[in-house]
GUVO-607303 format. One record per atom (N, C-alpha, C): chain; residue number from 1; residue in one letter; y, x, z. Coordinates in steps of 0.001 Angstrom, whole numbers. Example, Ala and Ser with C-alpha at 12.3 -4.5 7.8 and 13.67 -1.06 7.14 Angstrom:
BEGIN
["A", 1, "A", [-5690, 13190, 7800]]
["A", 1, "A", [-4500, 12300, 7800]]
["A", 1, "A", [-3300, 13200, 7800]]
["A", 2, "S", [-2250, 12850, 7080]]
["A", 2, "S", [-1060, 13670, 7140]]
["A", 2, "S", [30, 12900, 7870]]
# end
This chain:
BEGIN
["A", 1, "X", [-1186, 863, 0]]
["A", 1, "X", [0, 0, 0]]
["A", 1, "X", [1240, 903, 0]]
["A", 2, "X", [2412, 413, -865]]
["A", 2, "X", [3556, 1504, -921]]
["A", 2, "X", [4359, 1499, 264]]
["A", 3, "X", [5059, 1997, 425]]
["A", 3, "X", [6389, 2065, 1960]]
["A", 3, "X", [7116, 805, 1845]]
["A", 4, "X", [7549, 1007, 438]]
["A", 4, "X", [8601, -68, 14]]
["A", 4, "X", [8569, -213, -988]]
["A", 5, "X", [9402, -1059, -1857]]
["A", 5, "X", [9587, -1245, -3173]]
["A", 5, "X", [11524, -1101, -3093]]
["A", 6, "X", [11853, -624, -4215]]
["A", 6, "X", [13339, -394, -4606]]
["A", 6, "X", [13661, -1358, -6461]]
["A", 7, "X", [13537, -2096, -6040]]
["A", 7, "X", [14508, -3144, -7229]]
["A", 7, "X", [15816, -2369, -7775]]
["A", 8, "X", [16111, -1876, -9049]]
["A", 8, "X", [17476, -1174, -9253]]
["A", 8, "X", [17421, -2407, -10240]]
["A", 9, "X", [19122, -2722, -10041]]
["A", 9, "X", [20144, -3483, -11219]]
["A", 9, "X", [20692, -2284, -12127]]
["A", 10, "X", [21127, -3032, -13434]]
["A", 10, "X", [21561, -2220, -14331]]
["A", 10, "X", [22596, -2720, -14811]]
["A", 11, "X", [23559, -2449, -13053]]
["A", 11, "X", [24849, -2677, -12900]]
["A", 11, "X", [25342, -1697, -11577]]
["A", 12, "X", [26372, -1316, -12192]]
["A", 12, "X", [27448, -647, -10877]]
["A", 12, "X", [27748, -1390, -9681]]
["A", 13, "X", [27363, -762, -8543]]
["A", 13, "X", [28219, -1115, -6834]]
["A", 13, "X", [29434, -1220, -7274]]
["A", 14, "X", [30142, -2327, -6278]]
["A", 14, "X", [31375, -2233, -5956]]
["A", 14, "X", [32228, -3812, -6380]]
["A", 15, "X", [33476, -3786, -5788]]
["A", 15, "X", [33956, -4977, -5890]]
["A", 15, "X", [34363, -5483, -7339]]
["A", 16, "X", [34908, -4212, -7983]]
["A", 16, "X", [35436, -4987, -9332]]
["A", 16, "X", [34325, -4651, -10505]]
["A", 17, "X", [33428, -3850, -10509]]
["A", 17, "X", [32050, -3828, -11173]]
["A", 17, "X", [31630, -5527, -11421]]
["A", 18, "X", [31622, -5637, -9717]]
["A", 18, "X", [30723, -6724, -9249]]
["A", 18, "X", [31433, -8259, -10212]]
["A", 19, "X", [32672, -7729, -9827]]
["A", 19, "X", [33595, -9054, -10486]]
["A", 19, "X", [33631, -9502, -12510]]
["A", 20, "X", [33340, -7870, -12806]]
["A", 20, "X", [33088, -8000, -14218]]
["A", 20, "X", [32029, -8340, -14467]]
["A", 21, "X", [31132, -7783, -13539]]
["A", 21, "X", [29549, -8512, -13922]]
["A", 21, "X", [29385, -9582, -14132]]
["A", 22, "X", [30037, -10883, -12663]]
["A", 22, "X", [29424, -12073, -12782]]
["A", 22, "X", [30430, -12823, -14005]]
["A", 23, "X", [31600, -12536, -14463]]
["A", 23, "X", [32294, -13093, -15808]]
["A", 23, "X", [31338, -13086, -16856]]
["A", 24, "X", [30525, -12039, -16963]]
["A", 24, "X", [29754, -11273, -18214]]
["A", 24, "X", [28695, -12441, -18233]]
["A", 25, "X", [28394, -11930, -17220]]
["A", 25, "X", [27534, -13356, -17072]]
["A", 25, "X", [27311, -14598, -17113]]
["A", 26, "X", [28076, -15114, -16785]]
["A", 26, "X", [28855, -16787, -16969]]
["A", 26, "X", [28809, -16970, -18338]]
["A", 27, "X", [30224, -15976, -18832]]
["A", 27, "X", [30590, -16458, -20164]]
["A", 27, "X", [29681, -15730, -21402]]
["A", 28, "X", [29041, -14704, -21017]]
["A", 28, "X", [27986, -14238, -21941]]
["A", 28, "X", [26571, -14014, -21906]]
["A", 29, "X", [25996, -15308, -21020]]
["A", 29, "X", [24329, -14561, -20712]]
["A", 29, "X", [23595, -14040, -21466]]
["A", 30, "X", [24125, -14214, -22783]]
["A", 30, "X", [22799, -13672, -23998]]
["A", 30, "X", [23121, -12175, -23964]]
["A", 31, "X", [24498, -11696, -23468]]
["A", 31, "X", [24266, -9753, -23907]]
["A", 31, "X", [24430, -9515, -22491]]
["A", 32, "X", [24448, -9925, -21364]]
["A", 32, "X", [24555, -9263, -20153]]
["A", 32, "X", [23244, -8179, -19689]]
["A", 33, "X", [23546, -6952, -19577]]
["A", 33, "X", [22358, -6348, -19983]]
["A", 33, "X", [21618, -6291, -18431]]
["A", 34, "X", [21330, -7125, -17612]]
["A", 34, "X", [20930, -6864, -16389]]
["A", 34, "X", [20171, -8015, -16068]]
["A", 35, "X", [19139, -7631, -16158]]
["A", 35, "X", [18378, -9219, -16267]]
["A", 35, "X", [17739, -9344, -15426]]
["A", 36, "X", [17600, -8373, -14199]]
["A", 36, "X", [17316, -8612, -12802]]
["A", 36, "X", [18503, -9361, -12338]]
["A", 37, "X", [19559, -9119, -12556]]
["A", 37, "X", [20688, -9712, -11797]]
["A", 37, "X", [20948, -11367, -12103]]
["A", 38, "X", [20567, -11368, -13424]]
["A", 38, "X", [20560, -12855, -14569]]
["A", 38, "X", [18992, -13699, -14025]]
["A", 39, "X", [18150, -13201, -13166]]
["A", 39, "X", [16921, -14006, -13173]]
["A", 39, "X", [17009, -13995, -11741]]
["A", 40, "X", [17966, -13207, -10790]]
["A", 40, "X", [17540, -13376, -9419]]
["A", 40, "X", [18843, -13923, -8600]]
["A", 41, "X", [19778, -14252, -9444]]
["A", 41, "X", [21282, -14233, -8854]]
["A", 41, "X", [21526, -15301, -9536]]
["A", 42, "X", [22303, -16171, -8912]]
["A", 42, "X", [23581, -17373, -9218]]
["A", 42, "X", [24878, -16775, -10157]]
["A", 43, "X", [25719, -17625, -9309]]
["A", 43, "X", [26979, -16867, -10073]]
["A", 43, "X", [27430, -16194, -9204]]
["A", 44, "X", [27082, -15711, -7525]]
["A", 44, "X", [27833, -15253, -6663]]
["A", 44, "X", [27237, -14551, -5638]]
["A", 45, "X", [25809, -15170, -5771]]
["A", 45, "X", [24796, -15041, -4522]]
["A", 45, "X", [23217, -14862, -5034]]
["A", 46, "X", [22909, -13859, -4104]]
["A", 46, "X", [20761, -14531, -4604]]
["A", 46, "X", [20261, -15766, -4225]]
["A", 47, "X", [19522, -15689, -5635]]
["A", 47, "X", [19478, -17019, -5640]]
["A", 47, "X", [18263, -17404, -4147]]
["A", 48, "X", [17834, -18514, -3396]]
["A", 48, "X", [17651, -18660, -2251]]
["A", 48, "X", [16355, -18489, -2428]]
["A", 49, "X", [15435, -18741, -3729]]
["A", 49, "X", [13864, -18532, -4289]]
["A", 49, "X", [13732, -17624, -3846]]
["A", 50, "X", [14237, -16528, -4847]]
["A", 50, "X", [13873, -15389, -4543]]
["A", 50, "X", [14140, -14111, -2992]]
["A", 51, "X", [14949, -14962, -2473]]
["A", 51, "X", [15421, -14429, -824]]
["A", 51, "X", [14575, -14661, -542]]
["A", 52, "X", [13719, -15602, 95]]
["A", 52, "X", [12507, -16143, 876]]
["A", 52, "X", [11630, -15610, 222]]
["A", 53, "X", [11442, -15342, -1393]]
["A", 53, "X", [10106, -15044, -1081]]
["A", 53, "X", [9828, -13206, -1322]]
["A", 54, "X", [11147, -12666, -1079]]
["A", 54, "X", [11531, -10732, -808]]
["A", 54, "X", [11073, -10624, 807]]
["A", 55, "X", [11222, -12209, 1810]]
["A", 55, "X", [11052, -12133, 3299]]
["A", 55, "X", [9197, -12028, 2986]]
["A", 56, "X", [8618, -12482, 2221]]
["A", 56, "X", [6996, -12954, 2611]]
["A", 56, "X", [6627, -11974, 2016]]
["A", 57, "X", [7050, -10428, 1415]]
["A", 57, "X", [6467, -9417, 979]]
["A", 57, "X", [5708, -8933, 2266]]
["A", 58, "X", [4463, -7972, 1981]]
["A", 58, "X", [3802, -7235, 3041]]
["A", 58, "X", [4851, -5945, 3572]]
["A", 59, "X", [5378, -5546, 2120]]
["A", 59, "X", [6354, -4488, 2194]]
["A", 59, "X", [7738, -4702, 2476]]
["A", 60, "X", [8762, -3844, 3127]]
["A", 60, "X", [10378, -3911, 2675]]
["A", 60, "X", [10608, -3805, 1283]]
["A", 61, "X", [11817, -4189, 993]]
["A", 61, "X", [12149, -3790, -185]]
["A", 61, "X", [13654, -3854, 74]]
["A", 62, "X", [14386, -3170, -691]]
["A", 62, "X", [15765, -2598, -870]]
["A", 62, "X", [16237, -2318, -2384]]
["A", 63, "X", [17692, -2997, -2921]]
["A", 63, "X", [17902, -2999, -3724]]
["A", 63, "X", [18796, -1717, -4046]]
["A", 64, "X", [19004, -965, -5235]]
["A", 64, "X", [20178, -278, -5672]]
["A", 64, "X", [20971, -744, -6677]]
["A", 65, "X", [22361, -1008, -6798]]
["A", 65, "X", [22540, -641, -8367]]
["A", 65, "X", [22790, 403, -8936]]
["A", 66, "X", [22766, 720, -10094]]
["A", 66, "X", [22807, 1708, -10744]]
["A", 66, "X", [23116, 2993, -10477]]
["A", 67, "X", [24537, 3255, -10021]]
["A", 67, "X", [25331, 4132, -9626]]
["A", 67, "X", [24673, 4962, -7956]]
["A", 68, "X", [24526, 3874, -7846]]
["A", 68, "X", [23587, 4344, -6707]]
["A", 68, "X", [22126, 4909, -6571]]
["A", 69, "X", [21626, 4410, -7279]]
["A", 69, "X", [20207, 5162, -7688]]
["A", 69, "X", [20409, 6629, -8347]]
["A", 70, "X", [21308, 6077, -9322]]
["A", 70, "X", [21581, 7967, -9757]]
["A", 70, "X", [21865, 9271, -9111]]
["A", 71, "X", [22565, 8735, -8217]]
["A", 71, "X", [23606, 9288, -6554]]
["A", 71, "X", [22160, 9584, -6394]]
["A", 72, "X", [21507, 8768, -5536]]
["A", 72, "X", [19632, 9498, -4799]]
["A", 72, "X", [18887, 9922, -5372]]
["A", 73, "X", [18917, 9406, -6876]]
["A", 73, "X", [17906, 9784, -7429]]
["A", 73, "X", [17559, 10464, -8931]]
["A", 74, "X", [18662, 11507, -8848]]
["A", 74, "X", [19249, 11880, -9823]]
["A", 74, "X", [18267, 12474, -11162]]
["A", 75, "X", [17029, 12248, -10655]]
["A", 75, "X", [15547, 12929, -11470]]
["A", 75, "X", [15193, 12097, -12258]]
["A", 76, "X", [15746, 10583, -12161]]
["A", 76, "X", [14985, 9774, -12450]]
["A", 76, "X", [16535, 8889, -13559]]
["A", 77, "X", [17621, 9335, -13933]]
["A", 77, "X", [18888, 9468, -14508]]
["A", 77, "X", [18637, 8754, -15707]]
["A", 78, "X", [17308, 9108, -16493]]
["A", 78, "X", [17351, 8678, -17599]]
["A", 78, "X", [16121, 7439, -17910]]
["A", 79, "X", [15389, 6914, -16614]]
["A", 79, "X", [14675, 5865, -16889]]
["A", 79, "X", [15910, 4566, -17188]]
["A", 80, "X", [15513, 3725, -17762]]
["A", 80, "X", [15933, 2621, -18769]]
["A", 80, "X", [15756, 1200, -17521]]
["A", 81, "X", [17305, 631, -17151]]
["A", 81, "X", [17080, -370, -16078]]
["A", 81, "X", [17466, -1373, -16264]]
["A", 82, "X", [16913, -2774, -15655]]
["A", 82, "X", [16674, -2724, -14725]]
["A", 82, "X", [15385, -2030, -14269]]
["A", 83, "X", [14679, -2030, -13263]]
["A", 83, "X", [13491, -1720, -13164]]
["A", 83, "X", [13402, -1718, -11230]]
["A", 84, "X", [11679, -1835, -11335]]
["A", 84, "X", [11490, -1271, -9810]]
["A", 84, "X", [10432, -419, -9533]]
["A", 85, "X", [10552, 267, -8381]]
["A", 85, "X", [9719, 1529, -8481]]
["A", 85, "X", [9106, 1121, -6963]]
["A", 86, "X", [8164, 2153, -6441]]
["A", 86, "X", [7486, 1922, -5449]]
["A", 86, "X", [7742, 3668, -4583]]
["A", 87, "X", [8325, 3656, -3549]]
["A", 87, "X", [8599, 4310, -2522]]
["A", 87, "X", [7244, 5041, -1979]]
["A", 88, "X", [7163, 5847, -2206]]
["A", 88, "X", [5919, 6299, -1399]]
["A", 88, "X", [6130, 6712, 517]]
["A", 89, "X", [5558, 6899, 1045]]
["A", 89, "X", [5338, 7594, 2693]]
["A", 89, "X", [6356, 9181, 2042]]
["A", 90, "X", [5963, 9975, 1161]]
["A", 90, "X", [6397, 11171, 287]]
["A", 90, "X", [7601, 10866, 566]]
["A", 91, "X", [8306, 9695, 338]]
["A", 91, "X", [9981, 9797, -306]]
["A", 91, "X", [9709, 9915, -1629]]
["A", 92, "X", [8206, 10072, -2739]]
["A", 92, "X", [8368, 10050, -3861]]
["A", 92, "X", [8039, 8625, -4527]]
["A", 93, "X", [9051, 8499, -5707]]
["A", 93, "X", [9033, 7075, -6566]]
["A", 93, "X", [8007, 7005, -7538]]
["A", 94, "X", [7784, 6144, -7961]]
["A", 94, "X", [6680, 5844, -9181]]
["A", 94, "X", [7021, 4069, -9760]]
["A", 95, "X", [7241, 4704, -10795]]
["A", 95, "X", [7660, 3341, -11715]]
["A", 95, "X", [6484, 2033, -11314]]
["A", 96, "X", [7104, 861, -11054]]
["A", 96, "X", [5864, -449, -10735]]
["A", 96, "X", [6369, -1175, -11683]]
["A", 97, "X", [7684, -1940, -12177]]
["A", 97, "X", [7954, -2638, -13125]]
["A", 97, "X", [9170, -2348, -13920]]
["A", 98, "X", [8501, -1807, -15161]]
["A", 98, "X", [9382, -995, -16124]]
["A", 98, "X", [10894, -1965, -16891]]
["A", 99, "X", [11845, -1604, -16941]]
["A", 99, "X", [12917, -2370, -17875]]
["A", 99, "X", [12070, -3770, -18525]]
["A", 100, "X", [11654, -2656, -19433]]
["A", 100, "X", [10544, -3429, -20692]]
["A", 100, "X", [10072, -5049, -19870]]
["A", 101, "X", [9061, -5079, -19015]]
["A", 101, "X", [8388, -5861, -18772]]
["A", 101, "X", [9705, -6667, -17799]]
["A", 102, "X", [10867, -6165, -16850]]
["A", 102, "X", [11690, -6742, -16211]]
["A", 102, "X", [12367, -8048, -17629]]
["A", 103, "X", [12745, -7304, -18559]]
["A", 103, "X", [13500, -8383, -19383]]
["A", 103, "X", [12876, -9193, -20023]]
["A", 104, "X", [11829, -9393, -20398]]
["A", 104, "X", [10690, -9985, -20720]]
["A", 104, "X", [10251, -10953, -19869]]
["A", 105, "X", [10461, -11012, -18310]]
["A", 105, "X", [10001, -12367, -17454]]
["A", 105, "X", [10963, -13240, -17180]]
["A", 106, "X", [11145, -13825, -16240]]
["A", 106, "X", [11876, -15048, -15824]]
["A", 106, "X", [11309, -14935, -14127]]
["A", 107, "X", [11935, -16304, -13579]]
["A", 107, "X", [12057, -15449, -11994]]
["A", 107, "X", [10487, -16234, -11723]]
["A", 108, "X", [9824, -16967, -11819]]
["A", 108, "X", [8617, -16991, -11701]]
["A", 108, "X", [7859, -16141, -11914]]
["A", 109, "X", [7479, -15412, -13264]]
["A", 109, "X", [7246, -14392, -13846]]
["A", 109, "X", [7012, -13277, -13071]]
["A", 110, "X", [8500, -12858, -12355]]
["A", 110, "X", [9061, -11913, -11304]]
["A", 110, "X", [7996, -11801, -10487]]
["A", 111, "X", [8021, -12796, -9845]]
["A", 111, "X", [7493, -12869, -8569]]
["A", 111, "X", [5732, -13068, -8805]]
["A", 112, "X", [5270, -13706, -9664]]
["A", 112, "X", [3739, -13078, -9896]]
["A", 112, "X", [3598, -11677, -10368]]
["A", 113, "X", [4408, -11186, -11120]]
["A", 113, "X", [4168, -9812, -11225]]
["A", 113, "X", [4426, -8331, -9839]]
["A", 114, "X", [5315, -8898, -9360]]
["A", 114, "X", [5507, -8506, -8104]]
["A", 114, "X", [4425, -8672, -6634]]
["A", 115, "X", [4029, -9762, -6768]]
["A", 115, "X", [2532, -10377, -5800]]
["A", 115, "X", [1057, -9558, -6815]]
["A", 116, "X", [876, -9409, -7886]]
["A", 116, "X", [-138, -9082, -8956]]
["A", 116, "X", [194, -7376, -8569]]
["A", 117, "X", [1187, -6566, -8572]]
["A", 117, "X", [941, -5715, -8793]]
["A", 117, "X", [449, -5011, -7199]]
["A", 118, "X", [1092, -5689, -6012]]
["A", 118, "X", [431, -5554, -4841]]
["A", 118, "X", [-404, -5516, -4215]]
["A", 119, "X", [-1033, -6243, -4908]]
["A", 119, "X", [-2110, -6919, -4598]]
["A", 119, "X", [-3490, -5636, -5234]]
["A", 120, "X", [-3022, -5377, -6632]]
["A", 120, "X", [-3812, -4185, -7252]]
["A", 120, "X", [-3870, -2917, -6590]]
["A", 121, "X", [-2481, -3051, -5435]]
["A", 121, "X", [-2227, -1781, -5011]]
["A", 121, "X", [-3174, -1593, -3504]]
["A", 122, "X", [-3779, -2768, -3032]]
["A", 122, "X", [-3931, -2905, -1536]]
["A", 122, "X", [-5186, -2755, -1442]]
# end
């Protein structure tokens, strides 16, 4: 079983990032390139599905965005996000759900692939 899981958005921290994001979003969902943020978020907030069911994981999990992952994890600069990786006991990461397969689901989707891949792991 991993330590944790780390969910990265493929969006910048911060207040006015944050503020361009959710416009982008609103008024453009078809090119907003963050489709963790577009399948797990409202216009303001997470959405309440997916809160409750990040509480019924076996594991923690902790989100980054972008800017921030690069900041910790500067080895890993050129993987393609959104994406989530799995935390080892190490402090070392290992890709669990690649961009690819992130933009490709929907928040149901999410969350069986997220329970499926745990489950393989335990």
């Amino acid at each position: 079983m991993p330590q944790r899981l780390l969910f990265v958005y493929n969006a910048d921290g911060g207040l006015l990032p944050g503020l361009k994001d959710m416009f982008h979003k609103l008024l453009s969902p078809g090119t907003y390139p963050c489709s963790l943020c577009g399948i797990t978020y409202g216009a303001t907030q997470m959405l309440p599905e997916w809160k409750e069911f990040i509480k019924t994981l076996p594991v923690p999990v902790d989100f980054l965005h972008r800017d921030e992952f690069v900041r910790d994890y500067p080895q890993w600069r050129s993987q393609r996000l959104p994406a989530a990786f799995v935390l080892a006991p190490t402090g070392e990461l290992s890709p669990f759900i690649p961009a690819e397969e992130m933009d490709a689901t929907d928040l149901n989707g999410l969350m069986a692939l997220v329970q499926a891949r745990l489950a393989a792991r335990s």
